[in-house]
N, C-alpha and C positions, 0 to 999 in steps of 0.2 A: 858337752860340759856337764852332763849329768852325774850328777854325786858330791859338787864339789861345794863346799862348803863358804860361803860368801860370807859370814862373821869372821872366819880364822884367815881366809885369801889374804896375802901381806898384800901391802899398797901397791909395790912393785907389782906383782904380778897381774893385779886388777887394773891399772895402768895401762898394761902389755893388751889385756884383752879387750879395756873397751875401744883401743888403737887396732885392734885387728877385727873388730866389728864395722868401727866405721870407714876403715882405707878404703875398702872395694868402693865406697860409695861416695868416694874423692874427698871426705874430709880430712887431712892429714893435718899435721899440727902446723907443718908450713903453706898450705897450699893457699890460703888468704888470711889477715890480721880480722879481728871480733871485728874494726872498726869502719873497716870497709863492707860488711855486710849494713844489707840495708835494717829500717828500725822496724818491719812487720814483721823480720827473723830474727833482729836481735831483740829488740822492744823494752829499753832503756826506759826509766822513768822519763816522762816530760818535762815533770815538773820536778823540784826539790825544793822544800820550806824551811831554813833551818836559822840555827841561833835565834831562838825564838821560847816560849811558853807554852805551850802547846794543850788545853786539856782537851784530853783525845774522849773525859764523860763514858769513859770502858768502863767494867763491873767495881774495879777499883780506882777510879776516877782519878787515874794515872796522869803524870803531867812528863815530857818528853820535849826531845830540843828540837827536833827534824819528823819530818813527814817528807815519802816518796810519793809519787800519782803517776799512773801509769792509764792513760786512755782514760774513762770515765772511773776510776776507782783508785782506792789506795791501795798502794804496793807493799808498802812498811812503813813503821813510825818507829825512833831509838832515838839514842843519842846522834851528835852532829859527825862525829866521827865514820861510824858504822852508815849511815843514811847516804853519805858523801860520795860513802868508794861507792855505792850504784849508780852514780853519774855518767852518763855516755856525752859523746861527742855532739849532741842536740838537744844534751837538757839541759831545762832552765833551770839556774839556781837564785832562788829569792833570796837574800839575806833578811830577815826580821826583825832582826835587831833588837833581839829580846821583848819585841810586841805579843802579844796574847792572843793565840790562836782558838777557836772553840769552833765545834763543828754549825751547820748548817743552821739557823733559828724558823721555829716553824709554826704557823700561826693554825689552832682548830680552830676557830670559828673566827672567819670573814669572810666578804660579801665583795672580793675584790672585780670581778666581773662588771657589776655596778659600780662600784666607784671610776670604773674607767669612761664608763659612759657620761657619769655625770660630770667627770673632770675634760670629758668631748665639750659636753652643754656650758660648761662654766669659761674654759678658755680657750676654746677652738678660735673662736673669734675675735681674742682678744680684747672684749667688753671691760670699760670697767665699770665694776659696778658701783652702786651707792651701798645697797645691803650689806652687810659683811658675811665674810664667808666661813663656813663652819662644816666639815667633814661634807666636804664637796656639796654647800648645798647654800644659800642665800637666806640670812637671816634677818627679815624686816618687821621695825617698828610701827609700823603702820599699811594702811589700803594705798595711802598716797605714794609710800617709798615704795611699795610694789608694785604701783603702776608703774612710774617712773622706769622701775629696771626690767620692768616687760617689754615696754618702751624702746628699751635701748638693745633689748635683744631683737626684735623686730628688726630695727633700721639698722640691724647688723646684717640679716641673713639677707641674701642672696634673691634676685627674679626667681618663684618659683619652689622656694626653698620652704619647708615648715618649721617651725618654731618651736624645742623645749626650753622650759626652765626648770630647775629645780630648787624647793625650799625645804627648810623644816620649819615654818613656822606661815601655817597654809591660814590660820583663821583671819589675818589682816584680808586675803580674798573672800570672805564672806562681807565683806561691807563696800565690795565689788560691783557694780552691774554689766548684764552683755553688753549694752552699748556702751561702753568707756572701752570692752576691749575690742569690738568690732571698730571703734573709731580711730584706734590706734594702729587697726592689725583688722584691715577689712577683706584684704584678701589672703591674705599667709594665714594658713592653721596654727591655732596657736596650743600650746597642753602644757601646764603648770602642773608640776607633779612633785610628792611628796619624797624625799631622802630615801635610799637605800632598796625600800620595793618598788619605786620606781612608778606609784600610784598614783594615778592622776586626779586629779583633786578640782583642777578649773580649765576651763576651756572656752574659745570662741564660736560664733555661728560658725564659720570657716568650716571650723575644726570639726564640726556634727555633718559637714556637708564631707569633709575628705574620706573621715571613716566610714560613711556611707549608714550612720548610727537611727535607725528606725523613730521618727517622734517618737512614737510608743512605747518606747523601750524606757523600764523603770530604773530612776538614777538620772534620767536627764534634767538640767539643769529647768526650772521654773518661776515662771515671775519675777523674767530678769535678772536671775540670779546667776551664778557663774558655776557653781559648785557642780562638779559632777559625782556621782556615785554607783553604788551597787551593780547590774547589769550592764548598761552603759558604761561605768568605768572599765569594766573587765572587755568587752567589746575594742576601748579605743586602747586601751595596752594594748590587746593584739594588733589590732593595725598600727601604735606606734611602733612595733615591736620588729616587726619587718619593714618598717621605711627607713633603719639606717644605714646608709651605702656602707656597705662590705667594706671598701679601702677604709673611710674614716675610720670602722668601729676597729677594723682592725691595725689601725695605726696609733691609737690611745690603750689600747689594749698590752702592744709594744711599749710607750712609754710609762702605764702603771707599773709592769714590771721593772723597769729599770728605775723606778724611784721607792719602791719597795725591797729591791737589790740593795739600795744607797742606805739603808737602813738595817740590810745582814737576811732579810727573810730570801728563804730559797725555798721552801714550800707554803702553801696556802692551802684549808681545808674548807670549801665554799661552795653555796647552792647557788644554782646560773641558771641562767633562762636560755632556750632555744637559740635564740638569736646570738648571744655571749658566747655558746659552746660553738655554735659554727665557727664564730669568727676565732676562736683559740684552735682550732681544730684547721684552717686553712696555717696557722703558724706552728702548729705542731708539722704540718706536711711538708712546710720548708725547711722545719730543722732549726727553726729561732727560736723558740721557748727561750727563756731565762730564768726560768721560775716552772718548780713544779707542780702540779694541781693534782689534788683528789678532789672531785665532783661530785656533787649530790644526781642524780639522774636528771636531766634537764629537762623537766615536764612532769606531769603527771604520771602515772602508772598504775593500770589495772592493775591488781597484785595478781589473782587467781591466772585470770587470761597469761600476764607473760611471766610468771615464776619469778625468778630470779636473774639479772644479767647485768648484775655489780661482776665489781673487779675486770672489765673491759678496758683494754688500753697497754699500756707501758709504764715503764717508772717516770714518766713525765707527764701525762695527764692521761688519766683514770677515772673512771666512775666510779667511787667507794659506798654509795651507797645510794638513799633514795631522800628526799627532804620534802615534798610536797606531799606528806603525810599530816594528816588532826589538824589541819588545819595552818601549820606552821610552827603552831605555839600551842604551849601546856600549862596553864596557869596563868594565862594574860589574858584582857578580857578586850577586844577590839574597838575604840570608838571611845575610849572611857577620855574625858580630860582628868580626872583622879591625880593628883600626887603618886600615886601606888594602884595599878591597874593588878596587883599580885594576888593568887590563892595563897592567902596566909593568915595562920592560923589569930594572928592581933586583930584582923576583921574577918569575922564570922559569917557576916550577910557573904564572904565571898564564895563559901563552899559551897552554898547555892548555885553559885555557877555554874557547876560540874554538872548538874540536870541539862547543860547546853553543850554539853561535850560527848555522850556517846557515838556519835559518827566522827567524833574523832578519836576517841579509841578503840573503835572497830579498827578503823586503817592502822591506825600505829601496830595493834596486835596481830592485825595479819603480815602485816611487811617484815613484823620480827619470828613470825612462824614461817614465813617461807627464806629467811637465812640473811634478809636484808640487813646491814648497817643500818643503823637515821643517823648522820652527822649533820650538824649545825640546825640542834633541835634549837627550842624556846623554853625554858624550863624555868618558870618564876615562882618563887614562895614554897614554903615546906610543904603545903598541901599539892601544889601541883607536884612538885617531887615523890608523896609518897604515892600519889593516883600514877606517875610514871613508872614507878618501879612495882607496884601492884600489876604493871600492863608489862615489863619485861619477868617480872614472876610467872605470871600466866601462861606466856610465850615459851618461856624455858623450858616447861611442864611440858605443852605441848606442842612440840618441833613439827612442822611439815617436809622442809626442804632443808639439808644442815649446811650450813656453809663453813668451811674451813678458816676463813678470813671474815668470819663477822665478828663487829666489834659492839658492847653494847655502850652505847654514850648515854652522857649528858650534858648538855651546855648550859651557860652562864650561870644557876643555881648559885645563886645569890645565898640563898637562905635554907640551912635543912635544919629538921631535928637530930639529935644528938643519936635518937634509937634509927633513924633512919643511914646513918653515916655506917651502923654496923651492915645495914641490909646492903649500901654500893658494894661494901665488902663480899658479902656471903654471896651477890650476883656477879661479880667480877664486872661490875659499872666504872666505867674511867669518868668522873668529873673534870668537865671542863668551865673555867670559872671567868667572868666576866669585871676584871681588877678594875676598868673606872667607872663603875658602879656605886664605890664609896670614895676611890684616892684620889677624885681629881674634882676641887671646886670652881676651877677656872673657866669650863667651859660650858654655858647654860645647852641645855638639848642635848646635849654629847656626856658628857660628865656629870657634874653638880648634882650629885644624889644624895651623897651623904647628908647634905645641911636639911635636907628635905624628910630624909629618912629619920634625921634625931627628931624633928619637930613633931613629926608623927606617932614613933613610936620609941622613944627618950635612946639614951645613948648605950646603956646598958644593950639595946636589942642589936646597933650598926655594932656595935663590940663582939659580939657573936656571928658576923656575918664573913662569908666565905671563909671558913674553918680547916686553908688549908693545913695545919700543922695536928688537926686533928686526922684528917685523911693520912696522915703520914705516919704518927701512931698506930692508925688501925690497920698497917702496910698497902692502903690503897696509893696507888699513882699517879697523882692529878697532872692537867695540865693547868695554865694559863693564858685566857683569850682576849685577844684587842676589839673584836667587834667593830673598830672604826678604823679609817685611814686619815686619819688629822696627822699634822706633824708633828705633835707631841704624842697624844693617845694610843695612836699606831703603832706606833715604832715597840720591836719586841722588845729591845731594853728597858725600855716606859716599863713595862707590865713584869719583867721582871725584877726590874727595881724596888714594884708596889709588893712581890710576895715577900721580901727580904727585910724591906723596913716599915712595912705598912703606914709612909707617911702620906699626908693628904698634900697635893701642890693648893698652893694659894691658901696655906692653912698651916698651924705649927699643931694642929690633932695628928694624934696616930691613932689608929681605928684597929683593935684588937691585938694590943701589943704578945699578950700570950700565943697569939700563932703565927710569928714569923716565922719564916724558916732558912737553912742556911743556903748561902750563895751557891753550894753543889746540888742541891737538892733544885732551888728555883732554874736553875740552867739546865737540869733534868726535865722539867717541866716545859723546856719550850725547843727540847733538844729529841732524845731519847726516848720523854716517855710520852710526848707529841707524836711519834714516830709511831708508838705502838697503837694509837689513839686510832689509827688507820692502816694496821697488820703490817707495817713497816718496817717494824724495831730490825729485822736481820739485812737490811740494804741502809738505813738512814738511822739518822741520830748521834751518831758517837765516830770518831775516829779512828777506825782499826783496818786492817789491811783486809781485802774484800769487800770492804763497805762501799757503797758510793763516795765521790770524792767532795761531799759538800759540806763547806767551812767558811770561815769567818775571819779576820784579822782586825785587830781590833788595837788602836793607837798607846791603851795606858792596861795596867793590870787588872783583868775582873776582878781578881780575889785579893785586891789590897785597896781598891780605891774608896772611898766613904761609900756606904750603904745607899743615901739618899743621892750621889753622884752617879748611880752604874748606869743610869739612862744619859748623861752626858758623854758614856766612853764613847767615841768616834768611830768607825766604819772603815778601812783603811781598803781593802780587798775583800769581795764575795766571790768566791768559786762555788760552783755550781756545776755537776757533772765531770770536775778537772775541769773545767778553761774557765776565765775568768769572765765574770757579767758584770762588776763593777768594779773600779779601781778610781781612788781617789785623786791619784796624780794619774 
């Protein structure tokens, strides 16, 4: 066939040929129907979404009636028409119903690892408690109401068994003594530990005998006191660390995801401990994920000794970067009871601090010379921000190892200067911003920042705070992060509801009315350029044909319903990978 020209070949004759290429090899046009072949040779979509809303959050934030999915990814998105005729003899067709489709919503910074454990400690056993419960953790009024509900977690557990609880609100156990808990809990190891790091704060004789904790060891509790710290704490996290049977951990592990599903999230960006990663790591091997993880390295890491060994894994859970760097936090000061533990510039004495931080920005600047990610940093107050980015200015200058997929973050950054917003710019810094920080005064420990923050430093300053509509101006691409798993706080519609109207709940303030931003842009923010936040943006984020196939349906219209409503739309169906992980009916 050489010479012949395949632009001018009429149809007929190109017909004739590609029939006389495939005869010999028994494809004839009658020798079987498309429908009789099986779907690994033909491979029809599975799915099909249609009569529907669709915003597929593409370069032009396209809106479409039907979506194809074909195995883990999207096939095509068009009209209902066009998407239909690919329907084979096995695919499912969803009607919609004109509901509002948006891809996958995706959290940078949480701790969901932790929240599973402590949602182990709080209901495994079905206690109920007196304390009230607050972002997986026990909030008491007093020494007395926390005995009481130690009490009761005790003559829950089992012959044998040890005993956590967790609180956020640990100074009621300073007016504690060891024997009040040795009398309740003489022989079960008992560890009272603090929300989200999982730090243990009080404990019983028991408990100093199970971990095998040396008297001597500094941090142990004295003169009857309860309180543990410093070495000794670090001591009994390890041994609490590995005494959780493997099934339990990894059977709440299982249902955080499916109740983080029920709320649209399908990826998490979160630092985990040893013990958290096993137990995800035994349900990545079965093939059960629900939800996908980027990981902070789980543990410590020599930088020099082992280089670089981010980006390990699959599009389901992944090591993206490293988080047990400086200490955790940049600009928070550990131990403070302060209103504002922040490096900011309105208190002075705080820039002092930073004489207590060179060993933590030795690590942060090596981790980012040798090509490391830090995701799910600690970033408080304009001064800790500009010593942050003075430490990835440095790094950029001089590269050791270059990584292709490093990203340079920042988290919650509450608070920047205005000259410093140009500098995320010119370093290609993705902010990531921590919304109930100011917009929610319902919930003391969790929330309720703002009434604290005007008190301190008057309302003009909370009015300037988290500037995303100025990041948008200067074409940087934030995201926005929930930091907790409460059933309001959490939830990614919560958060983007808060960049859209910047109202406060439990309050008719809106807090920086000049930087709202519109409903495309906030859904970018927890979609797209979340995605990018962790070198994603060409697999996840948006709707388009090759992408992964994770989305959302969602009961009423995002882009018509009231502003301060978008956190009430409902959750209808989460896909995740093409198959579904949550569905409402």
């Amino acid at each position: 066939m050489k010479g012949v020209c395949m632009k001018t070949m009429a149809p007929s004759m190109f017909l004739l040929l590609v029939g006389w290429f495939l005869s010999p090899l028994g494809y004839s046009q009658s020798s079987r129907s498309l429908e009789d072949l099986p779907p690994e040779v033909l491979a029809y979509p599975h799915i099909i979404l249609f009569n529907g809303k669709i915003l597929t959050v593409d370069a032009e934030f396209s809106t479409v009636e039907a979506v194809a999915i074909r195995g883990e990814s999207v096939l095509a998105v068009g009209d209902d028409d066009r998407i239909l005729k690919m329907a084979g003899p096995r695919t499912q067709k969803i009607d919609l119903e004109g509901k509002t489709v948006v891809p996958g919503l995706i959290d940078t910074h949480d701790h969901l690892g932790s929240y599973a454990i402590a949602y182990m400690a709080l209901l495994d056993k079905g206690v109920q408690w007196e304390g009230k419960i607050e972002t997986q953790a026990l909030v008491w009024q007093d020494a007395d109401m926390a005995l009481r509900d130690i009490k009761r977690a005790v003559d829950a557990a089992t012959t044998g068994e040890w005993v956590r609880v967790f609180t956020r609100t640990p100074r009621p156990l300073e007016d504690l003594t060891m024997s009040q808990l040795d009398s309740i809990s003489p022989d079960t190891p008992l560890v009272v530990a603090q929300t989200i790091q999982h730090r243990p704060v009080a404990l019983n004789t028991r408990a100093i005998e199970w971990a095998q904790i040396p008297l001597d060891t500094p941090g142990l509790p004295r003169d009857g006191s309860v309180m543990i710290s410093d070495r000794a704490a670090i001591r009994l996290t390890q041994h609490v660390m590995w005494a959780i049977p493997a099934e339990k951990a990894i059977f709440w592990q299982k249902k955080t995801m499916s109740l983080v599903n029920s709320w649209g999230l399908t990826m998490v960006v979160t630092r985990i401990s040893p013990d958290q990663f096993n137990s995800l790591r035994e349900i990545w091997l079965e093939n059960q994920l629900t939800l996908r993880w980027r990981v902070g390295f789980p543990g410590p890491v020599d930088i020099p000794r082992t280089g670089n060994v981010s980006d390990i894994g699959d599009d389901w859970l992944r090591i993206s970067g490293v988080w047990d760097i400086a200490g955790g936090s940049v600009g928070f000061v550990p131990g403070t009871r302060a209103a504002f533990s922040h490096w900011t510039s309105k208190v002075p004495a705080r820039a002092e601090e930073l004489l207590r931080w060179p060993p933590g920005r030795r690590n942060l600047l090596e981790a980012l010379r040798y090509g490391w990610s830090v995701p799910n940093s600690h970033v408080h107050g304009d001064i800790g921000v500009r010593v942050f980015l003075d430490v990835i200015e440095e790094a950029k200058e001089n590269p050791i190892v270059k990584s292709s997929n490093q990203r340079f973050t920042m988290d919650h950054m509450e608070e920047i200067a205005d000259e410093d917003i140009a500098r995320l710019k010119e370093l290609g810094v993705i902010p990531s911003s921590t919304m109930r920080t100011i917009f929610d005064d319902q919930h003391p420990g969790i929330g309720a920042q703002s009434s604290r923050y005007q008190a301190v430093f008057g309302a003009d300053y909370v009015n300037q705070m988290l500037p995303l509509k100025k990041y948008l101006e200067m074409g940087i691409r934030p995201t926005v992060e929930a930091d907790a798993n409460d059933e309001v706080l959490g939830r990614p519609l919560w958060t983007i509801e808060k960049a859209v109207c910047r109202c406060v709940d439990g309050s008719a303030r809106i807090w920086g009315r000049d930087q709202k931003v519109s409903r495309q842009d906030a859904l970018r923010m927890k979609t797209i350029w979340a995605a990018a936040y962790v070198g994603d943006e060409k697999k996840l984020g948006s709707i388009e044909p090759g992408k992964l196939a994770d989305l959302v349906v969602l009961d009423k219209d995002y882009m018509s319903v009231s502003e301060d409503q978008i956190s009430e739309l409902e959750v209808i169906l989460t896909i995740v990978g093409g198959k579904s992980v949550y569905s409402r009916n």
